[in-house]
Structure formats: C-alpha cells, structure tokens
C-alpha positions as CSV (number, residue, x, y, z in Angstrom):
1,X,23.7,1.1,-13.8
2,X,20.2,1.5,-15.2
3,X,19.0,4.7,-17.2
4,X,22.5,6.5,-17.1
5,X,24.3,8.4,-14.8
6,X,24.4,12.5,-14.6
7,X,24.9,15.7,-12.3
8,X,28.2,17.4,-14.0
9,X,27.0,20.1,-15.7
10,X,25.9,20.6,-18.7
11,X,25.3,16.8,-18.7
12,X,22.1,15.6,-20.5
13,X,21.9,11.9,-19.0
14,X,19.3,10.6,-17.4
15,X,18.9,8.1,-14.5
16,X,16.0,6.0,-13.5
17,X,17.4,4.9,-10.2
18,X,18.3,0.8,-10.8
19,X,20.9,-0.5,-10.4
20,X,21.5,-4.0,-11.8
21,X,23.9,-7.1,-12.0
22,X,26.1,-6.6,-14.6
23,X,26.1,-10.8,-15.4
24,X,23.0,-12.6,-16.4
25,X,20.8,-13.2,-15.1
26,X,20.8,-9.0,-15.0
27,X,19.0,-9.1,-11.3
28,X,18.1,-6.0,-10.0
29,X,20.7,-5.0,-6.7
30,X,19.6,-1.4,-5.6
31,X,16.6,0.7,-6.3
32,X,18.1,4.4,-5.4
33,X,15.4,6.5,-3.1
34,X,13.7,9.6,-5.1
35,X,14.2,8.4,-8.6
36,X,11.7,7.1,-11.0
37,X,11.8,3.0,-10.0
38,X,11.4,3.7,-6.2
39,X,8.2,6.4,-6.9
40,X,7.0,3.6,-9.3
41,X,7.9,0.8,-6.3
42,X,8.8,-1.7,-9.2
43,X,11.4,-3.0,-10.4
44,X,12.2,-4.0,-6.5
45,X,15.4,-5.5,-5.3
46,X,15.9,-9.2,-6.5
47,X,13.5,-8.3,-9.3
48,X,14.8,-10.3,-12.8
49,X,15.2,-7.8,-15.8
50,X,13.5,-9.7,-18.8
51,X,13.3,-6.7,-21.5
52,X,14.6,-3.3,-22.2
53,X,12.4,-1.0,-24.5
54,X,10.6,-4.4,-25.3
55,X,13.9,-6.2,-26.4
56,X,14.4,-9.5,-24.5
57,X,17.8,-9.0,-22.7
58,X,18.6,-12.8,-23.3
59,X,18.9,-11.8,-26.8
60,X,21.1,-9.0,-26.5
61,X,24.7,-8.2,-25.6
62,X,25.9,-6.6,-22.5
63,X,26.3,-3.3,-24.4
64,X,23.2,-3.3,-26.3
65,X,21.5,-3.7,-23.1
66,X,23.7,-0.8,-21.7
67,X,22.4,1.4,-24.3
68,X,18.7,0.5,-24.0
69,X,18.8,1.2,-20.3
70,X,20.8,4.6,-20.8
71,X,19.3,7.7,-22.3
72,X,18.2,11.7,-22.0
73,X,17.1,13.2,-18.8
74,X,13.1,13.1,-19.6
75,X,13.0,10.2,-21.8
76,X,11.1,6.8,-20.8
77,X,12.3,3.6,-20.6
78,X,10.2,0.6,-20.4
79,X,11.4,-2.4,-18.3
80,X,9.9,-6.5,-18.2
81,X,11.0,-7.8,-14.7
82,X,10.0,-11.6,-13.5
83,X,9.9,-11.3,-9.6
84,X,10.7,-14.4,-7.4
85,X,7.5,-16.0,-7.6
86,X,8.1,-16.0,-10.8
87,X,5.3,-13.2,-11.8
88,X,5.9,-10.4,-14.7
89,X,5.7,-7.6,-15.3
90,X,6.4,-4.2,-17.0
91,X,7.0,-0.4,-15.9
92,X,7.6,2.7,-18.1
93,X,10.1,4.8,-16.2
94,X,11.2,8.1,-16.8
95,X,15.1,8.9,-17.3
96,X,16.4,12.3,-14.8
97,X,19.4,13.9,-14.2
98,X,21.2,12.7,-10.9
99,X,20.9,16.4,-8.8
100,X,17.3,16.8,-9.7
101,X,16.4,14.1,-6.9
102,X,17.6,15.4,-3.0
C-alpha cells in the first residue's frame, strides 16, 4: 500500500495511489486512477521502487519502508523507481485522503 490508506472519517491519512509488492524487490503492482501517481503517470506498473523520502529501500526494513511511504493527507512523498530498461527516476507525490478522488 503506498502513501496510506483513508476515507473513515475524521481519518487524516493520505494515499498516493501505489500499490506495491510487499517482498523485495518492492515492484510496483497497481497504480489507482485519480490519485497522485496516475496524474503524475510515474511510478507505472512493473516500475522497481529504489528510495522512499531519499532512503534506499534495500537498506531498510519492511516497516521502515511502510512508514516512509505512509503519511498525512497533503504531505509529499518522494519516490526513486528503476523501470525495466533499467532507467531511474524520481517523483514527488502528494499524500490524499481516499474519498477526495471519485
């Protein structure tokens, strides 16, 4: 799940709309329409995550990565992706809550 996951109320977690492997390598599996990663068209489907908030994600745990990815509704997140020809690069992605996007 990347950026969080929102919409009961009162809830202040923010979502960016990826949704990734949850074993290494942390490949990206779905890219939800309306939210911040499909406006932004990258991170796509098959994409590699690399870094999280400009940690390397090889050098942290499951849950650290959890917590970089996750965050407040109107808060950025910056993502590294390797694509399959092996190119990188980066995105800054804003966090919203789940029932904002329709």
């Amino acid at each position: 799940d990347g950026g969080g996951s929102g919409g009961a109320r009162g809830d202040t977690s923010g979502h960016v709309g990826l949704h990734i492997t949850q074993r290494r390598p942390h490949t990206v599996v779905l890219v939800e329409p309306g939210y911040a990663a499909a406006l932004a068209g990258k991170p796509n489907r098959g994409d590699v995550i690399t870094e999280v908030n400009g940690r390397k994600v090889e050098s942290m745990t499951d849950d650290q990565m959890k917590r970089e990815m996750r965050g407040l509704r109107g808060t950025r997140v910056q993502y590294k992706f390797r694509r399959a020809d092996g190119h990188t690069e980066a995105v800054v992605l804003e966090r919203v809550q789940r029932k904002e996007v329709l």
